[in-house]
N, C-alpha and C positions, 0 to 999 in steps of 0.2 A: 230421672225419676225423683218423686220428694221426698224426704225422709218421712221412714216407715214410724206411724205412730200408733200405740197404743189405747183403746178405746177405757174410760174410767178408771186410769190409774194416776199414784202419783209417787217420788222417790220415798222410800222407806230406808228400816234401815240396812235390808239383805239389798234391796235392790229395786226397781221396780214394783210397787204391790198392786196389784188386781184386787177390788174391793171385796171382792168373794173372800179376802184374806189368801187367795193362792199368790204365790211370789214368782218371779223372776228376776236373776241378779243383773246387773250392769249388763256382762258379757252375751245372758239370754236377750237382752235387748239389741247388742248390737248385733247379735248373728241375724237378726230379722225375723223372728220365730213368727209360724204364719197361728197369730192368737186366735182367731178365731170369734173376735169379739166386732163386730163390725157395725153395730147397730148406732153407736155413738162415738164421737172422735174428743178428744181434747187438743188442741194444738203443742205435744212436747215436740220440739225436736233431740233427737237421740245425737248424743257426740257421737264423734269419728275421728278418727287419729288422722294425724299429719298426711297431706297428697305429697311433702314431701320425695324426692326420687330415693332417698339412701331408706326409706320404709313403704312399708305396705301401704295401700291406700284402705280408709277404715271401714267400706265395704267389702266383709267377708268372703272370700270363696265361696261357691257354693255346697263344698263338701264340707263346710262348717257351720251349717247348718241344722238345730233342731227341732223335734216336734213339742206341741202343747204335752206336759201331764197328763198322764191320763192311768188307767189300774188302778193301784193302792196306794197312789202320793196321795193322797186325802190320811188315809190313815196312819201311813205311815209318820207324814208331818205332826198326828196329833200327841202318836206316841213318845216324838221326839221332844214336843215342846211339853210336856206332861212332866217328862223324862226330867226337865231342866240340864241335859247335859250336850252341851253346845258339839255338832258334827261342822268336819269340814268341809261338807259338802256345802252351809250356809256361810261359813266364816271365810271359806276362800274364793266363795263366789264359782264353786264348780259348776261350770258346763253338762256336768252328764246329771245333776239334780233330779230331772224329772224321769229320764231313763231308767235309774237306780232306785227311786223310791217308791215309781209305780210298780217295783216288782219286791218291794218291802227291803230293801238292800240301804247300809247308811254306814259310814267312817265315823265313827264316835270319838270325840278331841276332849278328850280331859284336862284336870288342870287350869280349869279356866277359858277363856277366849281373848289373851291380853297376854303377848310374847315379847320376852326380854331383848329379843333380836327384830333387825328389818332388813330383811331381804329384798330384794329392788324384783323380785318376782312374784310376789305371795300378796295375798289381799287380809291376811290375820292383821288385827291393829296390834300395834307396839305401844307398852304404854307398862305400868310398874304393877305387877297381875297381884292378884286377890290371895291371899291363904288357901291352899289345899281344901275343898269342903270333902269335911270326913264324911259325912254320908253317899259321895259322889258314886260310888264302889258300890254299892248296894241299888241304888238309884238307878248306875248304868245296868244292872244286872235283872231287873224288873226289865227296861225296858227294850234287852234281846230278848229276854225267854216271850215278852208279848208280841214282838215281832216274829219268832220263833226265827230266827236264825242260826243258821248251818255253817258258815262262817263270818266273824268278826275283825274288821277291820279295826283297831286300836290305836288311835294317834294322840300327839300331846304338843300344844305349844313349847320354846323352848324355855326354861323355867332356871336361867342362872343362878336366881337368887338363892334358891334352895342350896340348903349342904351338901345334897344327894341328884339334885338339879330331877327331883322327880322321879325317879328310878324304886322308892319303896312305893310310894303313892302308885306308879305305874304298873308294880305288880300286885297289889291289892285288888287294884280293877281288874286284873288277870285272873285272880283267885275268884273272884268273889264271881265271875260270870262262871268259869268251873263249874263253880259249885252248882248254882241254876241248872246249867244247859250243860252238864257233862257230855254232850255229844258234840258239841258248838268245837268247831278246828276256830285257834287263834291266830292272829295276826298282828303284830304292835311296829308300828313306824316309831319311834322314838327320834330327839332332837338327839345329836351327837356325843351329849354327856363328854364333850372335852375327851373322848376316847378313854374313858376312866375306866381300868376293869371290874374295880368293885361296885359302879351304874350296872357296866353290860352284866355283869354276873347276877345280882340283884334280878333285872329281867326277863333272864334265861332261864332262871332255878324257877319260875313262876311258872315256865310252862307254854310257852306259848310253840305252834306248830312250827311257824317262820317268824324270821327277824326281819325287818327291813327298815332300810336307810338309804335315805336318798343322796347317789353324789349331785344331782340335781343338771351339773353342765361341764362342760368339759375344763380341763386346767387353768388353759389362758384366761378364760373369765369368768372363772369363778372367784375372784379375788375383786372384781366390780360387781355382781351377780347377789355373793353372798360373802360380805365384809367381814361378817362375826364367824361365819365357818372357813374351814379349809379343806382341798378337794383331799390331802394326802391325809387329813384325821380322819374323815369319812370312811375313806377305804382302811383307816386301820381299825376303824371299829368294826366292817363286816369282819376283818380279818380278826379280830380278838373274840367276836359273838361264836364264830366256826370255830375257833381253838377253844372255847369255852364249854360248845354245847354241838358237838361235832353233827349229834342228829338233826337238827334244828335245820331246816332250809333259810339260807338266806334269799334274799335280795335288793335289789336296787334299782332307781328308775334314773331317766334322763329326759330333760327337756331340747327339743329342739327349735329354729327357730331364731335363736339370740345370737347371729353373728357367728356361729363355731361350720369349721371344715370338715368335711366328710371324712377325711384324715384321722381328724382330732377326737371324731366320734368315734372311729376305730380305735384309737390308742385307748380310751375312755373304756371300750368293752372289753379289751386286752388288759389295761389297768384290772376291773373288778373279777376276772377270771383267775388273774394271779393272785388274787385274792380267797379264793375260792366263793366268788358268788354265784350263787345254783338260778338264781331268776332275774330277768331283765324286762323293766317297762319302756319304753321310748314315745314319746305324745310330743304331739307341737306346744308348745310355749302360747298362753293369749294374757294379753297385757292388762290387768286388773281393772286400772282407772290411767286416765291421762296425764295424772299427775303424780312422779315418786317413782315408778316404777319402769322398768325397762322398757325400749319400743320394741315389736316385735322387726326381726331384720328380714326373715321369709317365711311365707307358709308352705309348709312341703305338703306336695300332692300323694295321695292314697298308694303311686305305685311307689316314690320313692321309701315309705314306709317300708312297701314288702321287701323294696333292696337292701333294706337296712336292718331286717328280721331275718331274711338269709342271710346273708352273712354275719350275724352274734350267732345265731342260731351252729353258723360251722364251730366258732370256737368253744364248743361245748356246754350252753345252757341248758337248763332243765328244761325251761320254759322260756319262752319270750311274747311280748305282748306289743306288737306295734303299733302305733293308728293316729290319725290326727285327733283323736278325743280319748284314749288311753290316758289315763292316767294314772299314777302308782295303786291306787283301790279300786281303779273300776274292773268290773270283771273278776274281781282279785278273787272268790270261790275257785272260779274257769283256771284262770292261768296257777292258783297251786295245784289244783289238782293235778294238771297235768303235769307239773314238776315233778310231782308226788308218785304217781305213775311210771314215771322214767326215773324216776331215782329208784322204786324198785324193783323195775327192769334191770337196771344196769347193775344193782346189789344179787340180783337172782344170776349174772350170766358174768359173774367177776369170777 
C-alpha cells in the first residue's frame, strides 16, 4: 500500500498542522489516523522506522491506532493556548491528544517547555530553559477553573539549574489552582529533584491529592534510557514523598516496549511496592522521532497488557492502569479514584 498521506497539511512545530489550525503530532501521523480530509492530497510521505529484524517495522499495529478530534478539542486547545502555559500533551507529542481534549482533560507542564535533561524517550526539547514566569501560577489557575476541571494533572520539565530545581515554583502552581477550584483533586508528576527531601517536602506541604514519579523502565536500562536519572533515586523519592506526607497517594508509571523482560518488569512492580507506591501505569513506549531517541524493541498486544495488570494488581496496588496507550495522565481522574476508593476500603476494614 502507499504511504498514508495527509490532505492540506505541512510539518509545524507540534507536528503535522492541518490548516484549520488543528494539529497532529509526528506519532498521530504515523499511527495512520483515518483524517478524514480527502478531498485534496499533497504528496508527503510519512517516515517509518527501520524494516530492520532487531525492530518493529514503522507500520503500526492496528491496536495503535487513533481517531480524528472530535468534542471539545476545539476549545479546549484555545484555552490552552490563551493560557500560554505549555501541556505535555503537545510538548511530548502525546498520542492520546485528541481523546483527552475532546473531553476538556490536559497535563499542564510548567516551568517552561525547555529541559535541563535528555532522555532518549521523551520528545520535550533540551536546551538552557527560560526563568520561572511569575505569573505562570495564576495563569495556570484561570485556565482550569475555565476548563472546569475536577482533576489536575501538574507536570514540569526538569529544571537543574534552579537552587530548588523547581519545587517552590511547583508548589505556587499548587496553591494558586487551590485557591480557584477548591474542589479540583491534584496531581503533580515532578522531575526527581536529586531525591532532595527539602524539594519533595516543599511539594507535599502544597497539597496536592497524589505524588507521582515516573521510574519510567526497568534497572538494566535505565542507565542508556535516562542518563541524567537513576532507577534507585526514583524509587527513593516515592519512598521519601510517603514518609513525608503518609496521606498522599503515590504513584508511578512504566514504559514498555524498549527491550526489558517480563522478569525485569516484575522485579520493577516488586521494587515500587517496597517502596510503598499505591498506583501503577504501564503503556507501550512510541519512539518520538527517528532521530536521538530509542527504537522501539516490541509492541505488546492488548492481552499481554491484562497479564501484566493481574499480576501488579496481586502485589497489592491501589490502582493499576494498563494499555498500549496509558499513559502516566491519561485516564489519571479514573485510575485515582479508584485508588482512592480502595484505599478507603482497606482503612474502613483495618
Amino acid at each position: 500500500m502507499p504511504p498514508r498521506r495527509l490532505e492540506r497539511c505541512r510539518w509545524g512545530r507540534f507536528g503535522y498542522k492541518i490548516m484549520d489550525d488543528r494539529r497532529l503530532s509526528r506519532a498521530d501521523a504515523l499511527y495512520g489516523c483515518e483524517t478524514g480530509f480527502q478531498e485534496r492530497f499533497v504528496e508527503l510521505e510519512l517516515p517509518v522506522v527501520s524494516n530492520s529484524p532487531a525492530k518493529p517495522a514503522g507500520r503500526l499495529p492496528s491496536w495503535l491506532k487513533r481517531p480524528l478530534p472530535a468534542g471539545d478539542f476545539a476549545h479546549t486547545r484555545d484555552i490552552v493556548k490563551n493560557s500560554r502555559v505549555a501541556t505535555v500533551c503537545q510538548e511530548a507529542h502525546c498520542p492520546n491528544i485528541s481523546q483527552c481534549w475532546a473531553k476538556r482533560h490536559a497535563t499542564f507542564m510548567i516551568l517552561g517547555d525547555k529541559c535541563t535533561r535528555r532522555c532518549r524517550f521523551c520528545a520535550v526539547q533540551t536546551a538552557r530553559p527560560d526563568p520561572p514566569a511569575e505569573d505562570e501560577p495564576a495563569r495556570l489557575a484561570v485556565a482550569v477553573a475555565q476548563l472546569g476541571l475536577t482533576h489536575v494533572v501538574l507536570t514540569a520539565v526538569a529544571r537543574d539549574d534552579l537552587a530548588d530545581e523547581g519545587a517552590g515554583h511547583f508548589a505556587r502552581c499548587v496553591a494558586a489552582i487551590r485557591e480557584a477550584r477548591p474542589e479540583t483533586t491534584l496531581e503533580v508528576l515532578p522531575a526527581d529533584f536529586h531525591a532532595r527531601p527539602e524539594c519533595i517536602a516543599t511539594l507535599c506541604e502544597a497539597g496536592p491529592e497524589l505524588y507521582n514519579h515516573n521510574l519510567e523502565t526497568v534497572g538494566r536500562l535505565a542507565p542508556g534510557i535516562r542518563p541524567q536519572g537513576k532507577y534507585r533515586r526514583s524509587l527513593e523519592v516515592l519512598r521519601i514523598a510517603k514518609q513525608i506526607a503518609p496521606h498522599i497517594i503515590t504513584k508511578s508509571g512504566l514504559m514498555v516496549g524498549l527491550g526489558e523482560t517480563v522478569d525485569e518488569l516484575h522485579d520493577a512492580f516488586a521494587d515500587l511496592r517496597a517502596v510503598g507506591c499505591d498506583v501503577l501505569t504501564i503503556g507501550q513506549y512510541l519512539q518520538p522521532s527517528l532521530e536521538g531517541h530509542a527504537p522501539v524493541e516490541k509492541y505488546y498486544r492488548p492481552e499481554e497488557f491484562e497479564v501484566l495488570e493481574a499480576y501488579s494488581r496481586k502485589l497489592g496496588f491501589l490502582s493499576v492502569a494498563s494499555g498500549p496507550f496509558v499513559r502516566s495522565s491519561y485516564n489519571a481522574a479514573d485510575v485515582f479514584e479508584e485508588g482512592r476508593r480502595r484505599l478507603a476500603y482497606t482503612h474502613l476494614h483495618v
